[in-house]
N, C-alpha and C positions, 0 to 999 in steps of 0.2 A: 368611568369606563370599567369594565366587568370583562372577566376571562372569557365565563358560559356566553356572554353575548357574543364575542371573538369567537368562539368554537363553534355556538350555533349560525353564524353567518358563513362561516365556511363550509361548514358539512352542510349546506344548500345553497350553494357552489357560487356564491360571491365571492369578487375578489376584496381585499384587505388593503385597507388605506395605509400610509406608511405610518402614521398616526399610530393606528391600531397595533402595529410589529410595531415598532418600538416599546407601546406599552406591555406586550406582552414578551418579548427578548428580555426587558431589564423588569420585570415585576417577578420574571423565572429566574433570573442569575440572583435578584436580591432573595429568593425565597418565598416574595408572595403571590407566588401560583405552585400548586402542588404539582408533582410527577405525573398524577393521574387527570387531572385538567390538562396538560403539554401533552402526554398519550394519547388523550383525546382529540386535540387539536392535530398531533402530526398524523394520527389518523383520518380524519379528516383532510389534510392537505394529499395524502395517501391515494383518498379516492376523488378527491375534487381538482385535486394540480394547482399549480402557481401559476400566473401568466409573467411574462417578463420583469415587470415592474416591481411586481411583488417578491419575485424571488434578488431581484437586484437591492432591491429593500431588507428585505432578510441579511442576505450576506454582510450589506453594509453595519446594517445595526448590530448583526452579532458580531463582527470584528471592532465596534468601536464600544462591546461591553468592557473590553478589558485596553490595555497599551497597546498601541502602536509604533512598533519599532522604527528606528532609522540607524541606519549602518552609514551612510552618506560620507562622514567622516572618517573610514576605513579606508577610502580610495581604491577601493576596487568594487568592479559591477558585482551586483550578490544576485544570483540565482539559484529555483530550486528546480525540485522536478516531485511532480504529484504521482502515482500508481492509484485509478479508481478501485483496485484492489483483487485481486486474483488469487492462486494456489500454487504456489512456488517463488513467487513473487519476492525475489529478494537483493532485485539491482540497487537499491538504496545504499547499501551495504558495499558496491563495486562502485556507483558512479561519484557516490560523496569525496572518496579518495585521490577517484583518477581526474573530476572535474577542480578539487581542491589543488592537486598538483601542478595545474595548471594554470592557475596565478587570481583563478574566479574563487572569488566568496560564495560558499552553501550552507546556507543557515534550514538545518533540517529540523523542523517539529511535526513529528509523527504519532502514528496513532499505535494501538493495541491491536491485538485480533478482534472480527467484526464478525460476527456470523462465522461461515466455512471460512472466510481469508482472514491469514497471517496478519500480525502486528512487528513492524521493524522494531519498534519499542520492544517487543520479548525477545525476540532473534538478536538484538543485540545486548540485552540482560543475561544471557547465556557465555556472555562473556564473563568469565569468574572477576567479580567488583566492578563491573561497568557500570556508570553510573548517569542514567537518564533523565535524573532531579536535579540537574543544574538549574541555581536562580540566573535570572537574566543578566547579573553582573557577571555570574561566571560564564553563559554562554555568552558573553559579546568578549570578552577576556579569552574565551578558547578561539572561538570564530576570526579574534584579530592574531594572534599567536598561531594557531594550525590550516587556518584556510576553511573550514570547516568544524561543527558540532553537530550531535543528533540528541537531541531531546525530546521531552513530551512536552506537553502543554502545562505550562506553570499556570500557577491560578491568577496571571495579570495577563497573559495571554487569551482572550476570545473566549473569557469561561462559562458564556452562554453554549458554546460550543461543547464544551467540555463535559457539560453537563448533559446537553442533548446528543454527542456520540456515543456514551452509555446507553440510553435511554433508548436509542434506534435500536442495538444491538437482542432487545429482551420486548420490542414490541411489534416486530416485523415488519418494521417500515425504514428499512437499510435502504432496498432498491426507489424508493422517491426520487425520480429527478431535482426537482427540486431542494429539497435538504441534503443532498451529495452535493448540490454546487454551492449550499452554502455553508456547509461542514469544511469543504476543501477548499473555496474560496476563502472565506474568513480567516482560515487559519492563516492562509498563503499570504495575503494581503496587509495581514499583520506583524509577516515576520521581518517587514520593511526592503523586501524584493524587488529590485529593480524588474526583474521577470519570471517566467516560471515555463515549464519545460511541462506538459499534460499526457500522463501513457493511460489513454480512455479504453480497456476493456471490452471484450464483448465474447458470448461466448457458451456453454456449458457451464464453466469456472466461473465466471463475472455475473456481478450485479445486473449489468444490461445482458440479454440475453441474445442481440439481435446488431447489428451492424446498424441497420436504423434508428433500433434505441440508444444505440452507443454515440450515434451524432448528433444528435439531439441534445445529449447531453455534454457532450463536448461543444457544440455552439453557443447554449448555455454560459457555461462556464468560461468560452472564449468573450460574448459579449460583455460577464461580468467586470474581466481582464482589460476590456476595453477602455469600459466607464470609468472605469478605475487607472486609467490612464496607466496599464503597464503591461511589457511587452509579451508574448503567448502565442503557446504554438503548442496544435494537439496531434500525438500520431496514433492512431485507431489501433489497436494490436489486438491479436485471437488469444482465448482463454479456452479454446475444446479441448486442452490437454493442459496437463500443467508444466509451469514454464521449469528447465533445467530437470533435475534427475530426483532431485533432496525436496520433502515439506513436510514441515516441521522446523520449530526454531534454530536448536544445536547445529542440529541435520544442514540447513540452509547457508547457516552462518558459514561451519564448514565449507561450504559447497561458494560463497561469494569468496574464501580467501582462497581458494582454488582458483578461481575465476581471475581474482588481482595476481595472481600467479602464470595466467595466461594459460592455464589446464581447468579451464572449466567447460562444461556444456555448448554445444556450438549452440543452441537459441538463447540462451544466458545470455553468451559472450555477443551474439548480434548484436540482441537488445540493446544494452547494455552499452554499445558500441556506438549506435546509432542515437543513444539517447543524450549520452556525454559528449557527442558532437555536436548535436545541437544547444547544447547546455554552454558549452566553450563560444560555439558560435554567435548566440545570443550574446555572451559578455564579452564579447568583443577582443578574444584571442586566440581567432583565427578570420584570413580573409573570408573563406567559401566553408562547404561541409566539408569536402574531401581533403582538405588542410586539418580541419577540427580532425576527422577521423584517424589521419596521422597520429595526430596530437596524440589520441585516446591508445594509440599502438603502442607508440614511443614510450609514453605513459606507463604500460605493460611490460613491455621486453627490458626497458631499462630498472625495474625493479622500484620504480619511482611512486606507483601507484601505491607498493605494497608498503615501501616506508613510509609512506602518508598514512596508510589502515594502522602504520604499528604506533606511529605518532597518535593519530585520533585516541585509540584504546590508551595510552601512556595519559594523553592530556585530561580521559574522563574517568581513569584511575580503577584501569583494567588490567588482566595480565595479557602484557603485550607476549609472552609467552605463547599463546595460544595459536599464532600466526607458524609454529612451526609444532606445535607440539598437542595433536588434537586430543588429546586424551583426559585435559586438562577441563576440556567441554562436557558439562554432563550427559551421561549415556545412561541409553535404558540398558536394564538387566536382560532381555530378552528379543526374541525375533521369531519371525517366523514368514514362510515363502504364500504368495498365491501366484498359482499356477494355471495355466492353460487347461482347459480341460479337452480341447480341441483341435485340428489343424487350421489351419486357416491365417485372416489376414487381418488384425486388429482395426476396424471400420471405426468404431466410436469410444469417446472416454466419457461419461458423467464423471464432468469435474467438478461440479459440484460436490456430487454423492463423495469423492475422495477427498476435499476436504473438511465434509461432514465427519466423515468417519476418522479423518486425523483428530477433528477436535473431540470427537468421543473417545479417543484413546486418553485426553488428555492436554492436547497442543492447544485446543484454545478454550474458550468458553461457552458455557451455558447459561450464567449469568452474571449481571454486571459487574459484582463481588468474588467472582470465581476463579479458583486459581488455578495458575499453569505447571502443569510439567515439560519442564524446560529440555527434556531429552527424548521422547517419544516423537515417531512420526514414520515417514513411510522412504522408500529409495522406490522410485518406477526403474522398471526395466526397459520399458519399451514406449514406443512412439506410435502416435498413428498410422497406419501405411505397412507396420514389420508384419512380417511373416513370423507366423507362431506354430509350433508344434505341440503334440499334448504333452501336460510335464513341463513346459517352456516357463518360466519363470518371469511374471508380469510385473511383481513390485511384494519388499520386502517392508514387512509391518514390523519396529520395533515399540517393545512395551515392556512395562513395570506391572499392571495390573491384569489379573487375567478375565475376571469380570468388565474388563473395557474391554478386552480385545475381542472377546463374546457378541460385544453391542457391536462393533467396527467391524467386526471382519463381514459379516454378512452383506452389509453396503458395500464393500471395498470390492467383491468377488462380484456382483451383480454390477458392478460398475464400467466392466469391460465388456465391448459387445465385437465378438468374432465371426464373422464371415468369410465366404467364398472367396469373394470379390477385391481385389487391392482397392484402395482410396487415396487419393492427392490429399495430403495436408495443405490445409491452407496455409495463406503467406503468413508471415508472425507478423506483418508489418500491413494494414491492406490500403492505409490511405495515411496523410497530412494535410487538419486543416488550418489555417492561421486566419 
């Protein structure tokens, strides 16, 4: 069996025996298939798609390149919850805590920044010593000790994955339905999950652009979940604006222990709300939702959440300091305002073009080697729907470099489009499918 034969039968749009994935998931994680054969190939799957089978085959085989977890023996249900990936996007960070408090196991393995969207992996490196390289003795060691860990992918973890979440990032082939469900499948399915918790995207901001594409690919990934005999449930959320106020890592981090503080963003705090309900509901510590949702309150007010966030950072050998004292977070040297140039009534956001322009100030990457400034990024001022005056102040760019802020700001100001006319934001929530 030969690569170019696998690459030439897909870019003329046959499907792929499970045969063939296998040979080529483990011929890629062992090294013999080059970066630029698998660019060609997921370019090809790019234009030609996976049909069911094939992509259920994928997921499979890239989660059993490496271990598969079991927690089984911890005695409590372990769930997670996935973010197909957005621009402010930083509930990982609120629900780990308030769903850990709750008596559910969250075994979080997360990604980097992907394109425009944020990595929880750097938003929570901004924690001065946090430490996202645990080996899997230490996370199942914190995981049974705090209720929760966040880590990256170790290299026994789905390193077929590991190896193709870079490689998507520098080849333009992120938004592929199929390699999104079995990037996020895979990992999910390895971390020995009883279930998993799906916030599918769509949007401006998001991979999927379109409500249609957004289920599509959340049925996908719900069928994977199926075969896979574990339990899943997906809730469709709008990316036209970005979620909370903060993007950018520090910025965000910030901006979640506000949130576990119960002064965060009212669509953070929804989310966020609505996601850990379902998260608690699923592991079966609460009868219905509106009990889970309690949960998720109590959780909040009684300051329970926050001791879990101070515990997590203490367990992965952070300064739990930070939780009161932000100054501790790296901050850019600099700032500066975009402003309204008009009256009117904010009709649209490219939210995309605003987290382009964060990661050209810095926040994420250009390329798969590239590194982050962990303090650079943006505060929005405003929402869809506000009323702006000229002068009105839209969203604050902090920066260290002034030649980024040159490249960024230009996207950032073209990015808001004001009108006449007020606009209904849509729901942050628009469906659930299970």
């Amino acid at each position: 069996m030969r690569a170019s034969d696998i690459i030439a039968k897909k870019r003329d749009g046959q499907p792929l025996t499970r045969e063939e994935i296998r040979f080529i998931v483990r011929s890629y994680t062992r090294g013999g298939v080059e970066d630029y054969q698998m660019s060609a190939l997921m370019m090809a799957i790019y234009f030609r798609g996976m049909n069911a089978e094939e992509t259920f085959a994928l997921t499979e085989e890239m989660m059993r390149s490496g271990a598969v977890l079991d927690f089984s023996d911890l005695g409590r249900p372990a769930i997670d919850k996935h973010s197909t990936g957005g621009v402010g996007d930083n509930t990982s960070l609120v629900i780990a805590p308030v769903v850990a408090s709750a008596g559910v196991l969250v075994p979080m393995i997360s990604g980097r920044a992907l394109a425009h969207s944020g990595g929880t992996l750097d938003k929570l490196e901004s924690i001065p010593g946090f430490r996202t390289n645990l080996s899997l003795e230490e996370f199942r060691a914190t995981l049974d000790k705090v209720g929760t860990a966040l880590i990256g992918q170790t290299r026994e973890i789905a390193p077929a994955d590991r190896k193709l979440y870079a490689l998507r990032d520098v080849t333009a082939t992120v938004e592929c339905r199929p390699l999104i469900t079995a990037s996020v499948m895979s990992k999910k399915m390895a971390e020995g999950i009883d279930g998993v918790v799906l916030d599918v995207k769509y949007g401006s901001g998001a991979f999927m652009k379109t409500e249609s594409e957004a289920i599509k690919l959340a049925e996908l990934m719900l069928d994977v979940a199926r075969k896979m005999d574990r339990r899943c449930i997906a809730l469709m959320t709008d990316m036209n604006q970005p979620l909370g106020r903060a993007v950018g890592n520090s910025l965000e981090t910030i901006e979640a222990i506000e949130t576990l503080k119960g002064a965060g963003p009212a669509d953070l705090t929804f989310l966020c709300r609505e996601l850990s309900a379902h998260m608690i509901l699923m592991g079966g510590r609460a009868r219905d939702i509106e009990s889970a949702r309690e949960i998720y309150d109590d959780s909040i007010s009684s300051g329970a959440a926050l001791n879990k966030m101070r515990e997590i950072i203490r367990a992965q050998e952070g300064n739990e300091e930070v939780v009161e004292n932000y100054s501790l977070f790296p901050t850019a040297q600099h700032n500066e305002d975009v402003t309204a140039s008009r009256q009117g009534y904010l009709q649209r956001i490219d939210t995309e073009a605003v987290g382009r322009s964060c990661m050209l100030l810095g926040a994420g990457r250009t390329r798969v080697d590239g590194p982050i400034d962990l303090s650079v990024g943006l505060e929005m001022h405003v929402r869809l729907g506000d009323r702006v005056d000229p002068g009105s102040k839209l969203a604050t760019i902090y920066y260290n470099d002034r030649e980024r802020l040159e490249l960024a700001l230009p996207i950032l100001e073209t990015s808001f489009t004001i009108g006449d006319e007020s606009v209904e934001p849509p729901p942050l929530i628009a469906r659930i499918l299970r």
